[in-house]
C-alpha positions in Angstrom: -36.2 9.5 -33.6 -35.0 7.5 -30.4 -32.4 5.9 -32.8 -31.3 8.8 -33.8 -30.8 10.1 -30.4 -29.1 7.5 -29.6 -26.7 7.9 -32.0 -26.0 11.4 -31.5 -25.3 10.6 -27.7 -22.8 8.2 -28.5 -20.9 10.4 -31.4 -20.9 13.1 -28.3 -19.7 10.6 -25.4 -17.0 9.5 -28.3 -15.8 12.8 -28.7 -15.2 13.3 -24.9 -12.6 10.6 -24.7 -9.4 11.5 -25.6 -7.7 9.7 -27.9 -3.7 10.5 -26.7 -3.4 6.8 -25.2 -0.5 5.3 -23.9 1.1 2.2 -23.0 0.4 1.1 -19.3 4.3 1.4 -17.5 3.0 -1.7 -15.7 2.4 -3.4 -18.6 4.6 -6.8 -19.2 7.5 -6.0 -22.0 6.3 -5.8 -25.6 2.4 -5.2 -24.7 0.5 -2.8 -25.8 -2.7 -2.8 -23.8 -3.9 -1.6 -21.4 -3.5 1.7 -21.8 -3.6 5.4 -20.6 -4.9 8.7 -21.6 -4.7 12.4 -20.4 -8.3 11.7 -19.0 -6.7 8.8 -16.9 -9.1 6.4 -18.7 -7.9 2.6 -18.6 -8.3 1.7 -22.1 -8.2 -2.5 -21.7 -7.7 -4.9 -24.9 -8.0 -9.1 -25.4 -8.5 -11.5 -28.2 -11.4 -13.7 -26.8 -13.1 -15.0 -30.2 -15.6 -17.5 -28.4 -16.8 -15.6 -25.5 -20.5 -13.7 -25.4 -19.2 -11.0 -22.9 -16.1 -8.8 -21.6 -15.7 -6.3 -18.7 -12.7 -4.3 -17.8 -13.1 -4.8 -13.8 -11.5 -1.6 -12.0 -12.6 0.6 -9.5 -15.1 -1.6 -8.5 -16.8 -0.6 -11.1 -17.3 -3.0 -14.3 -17.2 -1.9 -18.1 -18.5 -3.1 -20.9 -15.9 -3.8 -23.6 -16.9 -4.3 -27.1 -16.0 -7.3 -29.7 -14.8 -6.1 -33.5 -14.9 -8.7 -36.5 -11.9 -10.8 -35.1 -13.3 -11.6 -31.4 -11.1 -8.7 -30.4 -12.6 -6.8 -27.0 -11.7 -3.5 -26.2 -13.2 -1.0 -24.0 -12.9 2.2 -21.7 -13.0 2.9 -17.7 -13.9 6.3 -16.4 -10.7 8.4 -15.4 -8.8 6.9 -12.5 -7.6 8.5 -9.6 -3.8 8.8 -10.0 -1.2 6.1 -9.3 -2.0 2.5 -9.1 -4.6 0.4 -9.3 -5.6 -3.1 -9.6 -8.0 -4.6 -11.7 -8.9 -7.5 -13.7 -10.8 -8.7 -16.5 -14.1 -10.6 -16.5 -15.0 -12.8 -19.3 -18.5 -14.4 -19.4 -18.8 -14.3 -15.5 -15.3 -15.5 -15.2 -12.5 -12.9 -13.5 -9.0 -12.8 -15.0 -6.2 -11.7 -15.4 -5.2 -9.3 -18.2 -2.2 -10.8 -20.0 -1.0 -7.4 -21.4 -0.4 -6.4 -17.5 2.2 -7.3 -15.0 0.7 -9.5 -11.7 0.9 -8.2 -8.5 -0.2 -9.7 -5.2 -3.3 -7.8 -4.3 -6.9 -8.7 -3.3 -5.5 -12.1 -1.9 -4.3 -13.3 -5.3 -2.2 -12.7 -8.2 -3.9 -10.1 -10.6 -3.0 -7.7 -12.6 -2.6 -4.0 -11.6 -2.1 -0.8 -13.7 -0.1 2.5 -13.0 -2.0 5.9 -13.9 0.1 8.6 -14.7 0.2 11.2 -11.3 1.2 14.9 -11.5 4.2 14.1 -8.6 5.8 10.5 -10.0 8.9 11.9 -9.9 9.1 10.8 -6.1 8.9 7.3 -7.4 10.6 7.8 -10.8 13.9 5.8 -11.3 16.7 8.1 -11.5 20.4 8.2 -12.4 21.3 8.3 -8.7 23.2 5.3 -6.4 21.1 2.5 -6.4 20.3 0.7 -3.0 19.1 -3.1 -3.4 16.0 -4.9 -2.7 16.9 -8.8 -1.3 15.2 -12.0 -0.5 15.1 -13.0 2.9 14.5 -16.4 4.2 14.7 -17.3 8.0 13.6 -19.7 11.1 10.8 -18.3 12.7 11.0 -19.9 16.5 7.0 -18.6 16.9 5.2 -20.5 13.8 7.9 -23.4 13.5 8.4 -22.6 9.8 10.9 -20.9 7.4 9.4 -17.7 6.5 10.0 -15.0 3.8 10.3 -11.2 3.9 12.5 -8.4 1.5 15.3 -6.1 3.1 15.9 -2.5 1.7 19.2 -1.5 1.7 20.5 1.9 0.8 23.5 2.1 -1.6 25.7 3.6 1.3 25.3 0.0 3.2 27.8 -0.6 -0.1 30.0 2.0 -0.5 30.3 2.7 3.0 31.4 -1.1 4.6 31.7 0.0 8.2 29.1 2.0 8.7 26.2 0.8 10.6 21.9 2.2 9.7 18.6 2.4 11.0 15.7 0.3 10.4 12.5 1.1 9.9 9.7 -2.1 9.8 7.3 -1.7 6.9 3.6 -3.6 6.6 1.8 -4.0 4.0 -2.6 -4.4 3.7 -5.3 -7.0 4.0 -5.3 -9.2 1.3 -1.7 -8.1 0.1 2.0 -9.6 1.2 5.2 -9.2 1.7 6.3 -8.1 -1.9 3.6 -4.9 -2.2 5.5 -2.4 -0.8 8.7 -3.1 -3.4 6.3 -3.3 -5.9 3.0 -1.4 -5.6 4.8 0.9 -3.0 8.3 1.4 -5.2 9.8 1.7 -1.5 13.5 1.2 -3.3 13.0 3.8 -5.7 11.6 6.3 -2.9 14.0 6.0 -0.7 17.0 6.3 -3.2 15.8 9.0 -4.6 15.3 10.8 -1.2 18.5 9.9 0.4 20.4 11.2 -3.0 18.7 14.8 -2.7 19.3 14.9 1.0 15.5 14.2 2.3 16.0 11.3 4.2 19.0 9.5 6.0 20.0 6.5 4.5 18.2 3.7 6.8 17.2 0.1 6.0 13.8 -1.4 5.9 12.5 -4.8 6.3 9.3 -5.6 5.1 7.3 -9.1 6.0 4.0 -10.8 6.0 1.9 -9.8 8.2 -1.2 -12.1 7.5 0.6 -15.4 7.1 2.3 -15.9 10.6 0.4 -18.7 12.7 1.4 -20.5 15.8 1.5 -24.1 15.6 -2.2 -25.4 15.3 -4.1 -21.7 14.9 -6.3 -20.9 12.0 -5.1 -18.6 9.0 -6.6 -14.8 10.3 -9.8 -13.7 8.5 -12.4 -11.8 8.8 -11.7 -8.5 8.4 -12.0 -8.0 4.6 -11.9 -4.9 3.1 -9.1 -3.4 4.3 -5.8 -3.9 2.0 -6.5 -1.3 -0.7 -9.1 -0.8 -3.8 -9.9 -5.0 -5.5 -11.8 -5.0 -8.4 -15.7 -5.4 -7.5 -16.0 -9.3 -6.6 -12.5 -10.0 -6.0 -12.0 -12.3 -2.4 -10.6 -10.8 0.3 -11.5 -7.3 0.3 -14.3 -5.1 -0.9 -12.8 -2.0 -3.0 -13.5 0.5 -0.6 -13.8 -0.2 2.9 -17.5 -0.8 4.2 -18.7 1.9 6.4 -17.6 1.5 9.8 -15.1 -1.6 9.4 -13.0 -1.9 12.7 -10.2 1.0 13.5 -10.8 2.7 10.2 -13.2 6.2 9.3 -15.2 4.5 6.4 -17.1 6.7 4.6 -19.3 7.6 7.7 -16.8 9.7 9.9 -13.6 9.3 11.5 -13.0 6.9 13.9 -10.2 7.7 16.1 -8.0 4.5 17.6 -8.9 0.9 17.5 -12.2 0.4 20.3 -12.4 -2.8 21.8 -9.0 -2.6 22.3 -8.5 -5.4 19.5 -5.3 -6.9 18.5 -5.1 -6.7 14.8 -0.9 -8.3 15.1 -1.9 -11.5 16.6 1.0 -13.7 16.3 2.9 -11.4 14.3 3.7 -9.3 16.9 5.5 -12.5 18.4 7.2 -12.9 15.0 8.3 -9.7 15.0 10.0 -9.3 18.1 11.2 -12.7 19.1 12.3 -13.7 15.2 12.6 -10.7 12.6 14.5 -8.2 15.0 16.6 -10.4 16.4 17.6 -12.1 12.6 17.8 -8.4 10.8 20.5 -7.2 14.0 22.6 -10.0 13.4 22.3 -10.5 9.8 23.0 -6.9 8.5 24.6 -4.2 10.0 22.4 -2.1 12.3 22.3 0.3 15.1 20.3 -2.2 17.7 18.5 0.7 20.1 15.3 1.9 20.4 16.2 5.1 18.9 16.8 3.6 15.3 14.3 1.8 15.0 10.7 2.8 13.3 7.4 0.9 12.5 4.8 1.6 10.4 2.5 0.1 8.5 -0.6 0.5 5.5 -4.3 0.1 6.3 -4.3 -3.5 8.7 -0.5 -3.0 8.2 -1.2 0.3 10.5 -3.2 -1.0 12.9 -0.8 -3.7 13.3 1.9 -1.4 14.1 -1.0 0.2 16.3 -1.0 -3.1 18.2 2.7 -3.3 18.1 3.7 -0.1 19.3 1.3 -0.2 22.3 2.4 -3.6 23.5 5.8 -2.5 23.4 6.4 0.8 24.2 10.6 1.0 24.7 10.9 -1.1 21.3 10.5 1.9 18.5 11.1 5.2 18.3 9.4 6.3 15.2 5.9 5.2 14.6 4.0 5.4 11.5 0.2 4.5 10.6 -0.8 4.9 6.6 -5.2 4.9 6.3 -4.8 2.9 9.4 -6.8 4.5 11.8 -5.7 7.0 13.9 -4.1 7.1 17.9 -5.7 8.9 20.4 -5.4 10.5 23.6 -6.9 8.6 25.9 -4.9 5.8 24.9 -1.9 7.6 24.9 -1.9 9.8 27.8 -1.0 7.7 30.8 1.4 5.7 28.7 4.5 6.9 29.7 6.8 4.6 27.8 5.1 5.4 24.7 5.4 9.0 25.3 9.4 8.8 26.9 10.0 7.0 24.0 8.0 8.3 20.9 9.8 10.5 18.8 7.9 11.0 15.6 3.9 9.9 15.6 3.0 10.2 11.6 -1.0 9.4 10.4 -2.1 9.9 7.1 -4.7 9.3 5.0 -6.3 9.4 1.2 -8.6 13.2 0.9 -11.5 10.7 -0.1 -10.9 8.8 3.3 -12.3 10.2 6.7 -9.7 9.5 9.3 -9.9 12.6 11.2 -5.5 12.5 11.3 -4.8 16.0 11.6 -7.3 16.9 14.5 -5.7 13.7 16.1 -2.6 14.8 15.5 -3.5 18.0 16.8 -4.7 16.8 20.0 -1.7 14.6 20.6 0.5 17.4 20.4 -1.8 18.8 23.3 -0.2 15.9 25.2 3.2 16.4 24.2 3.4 13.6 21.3 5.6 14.8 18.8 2.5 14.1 16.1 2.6 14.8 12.1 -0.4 14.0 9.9 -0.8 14.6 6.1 -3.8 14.3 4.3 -2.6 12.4 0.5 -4.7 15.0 -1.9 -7.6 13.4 -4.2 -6.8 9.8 -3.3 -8.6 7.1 -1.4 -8.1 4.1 0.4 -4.8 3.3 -2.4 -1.4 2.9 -3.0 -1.0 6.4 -4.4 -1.6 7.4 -0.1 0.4 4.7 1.3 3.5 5.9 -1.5 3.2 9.6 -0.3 2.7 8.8 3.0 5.8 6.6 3.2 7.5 9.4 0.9 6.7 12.1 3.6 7.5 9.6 6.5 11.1 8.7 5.7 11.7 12.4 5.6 11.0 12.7 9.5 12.4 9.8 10.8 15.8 9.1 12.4 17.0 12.8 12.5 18.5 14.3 15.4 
């Protein structure tokens, strides 16, 4: 009888899963697996003969995959919240990469990651409309001693328009990511090009660097603080999938925490790199408006609360400030800093809806003291790149307007 219950279950738990999957867009060319349903179940697939146990790894959550007569694995996640995810692939105790999948530098290594079909892609859907460019950038740093290595977005006007000069805005990424997310988990290019084309956003550039890597001469890589740089598979180093309750400058998932406390410095000698190195290079290099008043930074989860840390220590730098599941500002902070508020023109916070930030009542009391605050709340996301793409989405549409 047990047996036969048992069975029944597992005809009925078949019958729930929809069997309409896809392709994975992220997948490498020719692949076939993963794949996608309508349910937004990650359907993962590999040819592992010799091994005594496979587990799709995503969510932090780990799933048993099943082997056929030919050593072929293949197994189902739970739906997904929409947009994209990383994940990886664990056989018998060992994490790896899916071959089937495109590698992306999350989780402090290179892994594979998967995109889940979201009801508003369009936003970050390539389109038949002028193309901007995404480039390599290599330059002296005069703070660490050492070439170092960011990505410049510019529009397709910086083109077809030779004399004109643009904005910039200065984009971070998370803990346990780099310089290359936001053009690749973020599809910043394809954002912005298809914003500026239907008149959302004015065409600005945006520079986009490391933020974890830049050391001074003789200091210790910065650690310590994992958790923070979007969902990992469960185990992965550097982070832990969703952010442990109370981690620093961040809501966790026991209330929100409003600023930084302690007064912590998450930039440490980035914020030297930026100003003394990547400012000055981007102004001479490309063709800029150098002021105040076209510049913007923001930043994703540690990426926020660097630009936090920035933005506080220098006050008359930017004009536009932005901070993505990165904690939120607050008034105390903010209302005896009179740079900040002379010069502020657009505060923006934003979180996942399954993050607890508190943005919009801190936005709401920093309009009180005449900050020009915005905050938007990402619906039925969490701590991912899904938020951090509509928040940046929502952003550039607020920024370097008159």
């Amino acid at each position: 009888m047990l047996l036969a219950a048992m069975t029944v279950f597992s005809l009925a738990a078949s019958a729930q899963v929809a069997e309409d999957f896809k392709p994975a867009t992220t997948n490498q060319e020719g692949k076939q697996y993963p794949m996608v349903n309508s349910q937004r179940m990650v359907r993962a697939q590999i040819s592992a003969p010799q091994a005594n146990s496979v587990k799709l790894d995503i969510g932090g959550v780990k799933y048993e995959m099943k082997k056929d007569e030919n050593g072929v694995w293949t197994g189902e996640s739970a739906p997904q919240d929409e947009g994209f995810h990383y994940y990886q692939l664990e056989i018998d105790g060992a994490s790896v990469p899916d071959p089937g999948s495109r590698y992306y530098y999350g989780a402090s290594r290179w892994g594979s990651g998967i995109d889940i079909p979201a009801q508003d892609e369009e936003f970050y859907t390539v389109k038949n409309v002028p193309q901007g460019s995404i480039n390599e950038v290599y330059y002296y740093s005069t703070v660490t001693e050492s070439m170092r290595h960011g990505y410049v977005y510019l529009p397709a006007e910086y083109y077809s328009n030779p004399t004109k000069k643009f904005p910039v805005l200065y984009l971070q990424h998370g803990m346990g990511e780099n310089e290359t997310g936001w053009s690749a988990q973020g599809k910043t290019g394809i954002i912005m090009d298809n914003l500026i084309a239907a008149g959302k956003a004015v065409p600005f550039i945006i520079y986009m660097d490391n933020g974890l890597n830049a050391r001074k001469p003789g200091e210790q890589p910065m650690g310590g603080f994992g958790g923070f740089g979007g969902q990992r598979p469960q185990g992965a180093p550097g982070q832990g999938g969703q952010r442990p309750q109370g981690a620093p400058g961040q809501g966790g998932q026991g209330g929100p925490r409003r600023g930084f406390g302690g007064g912590f410095n998450f930039a440490g000698a980035f914020q030297d790199v930026l100003i003394k190195d990547i400012i000055p290079m981007v102004e001479k290099n490309y063709r800029v408006i150098a002021d105040t008043e076209h510049r913007a930074m923001a930043g994703l989860s540690m990426g926020g609360m660097q630009t936090h840390s920035i933005t506080l220590a220098n006050p008359t730098t930017f004009a536009y400030v932005g901070m993505f599941s990165g904690g939120t500002f607050n008034v105390d902070e903010l209302t005896d800093a009179k740079d900040f508020k002379k010069t502020n023109k657009v505060l923006f916070m934003s979180c996942g809806g399954k993050e607890n930030m508190g943005v919009d009542k801190a936005a709401a009391d920093l309009k009180g003291i005449g900050i020009n605050a915005h905050s938007y709340v990402s619906p039925e996301t969490a701590h991912e790149w899904q938020t951090w793409r509509r928040s940046l989405y929502q952003f550039a549409q607020l920024i370097f307007k008159k």
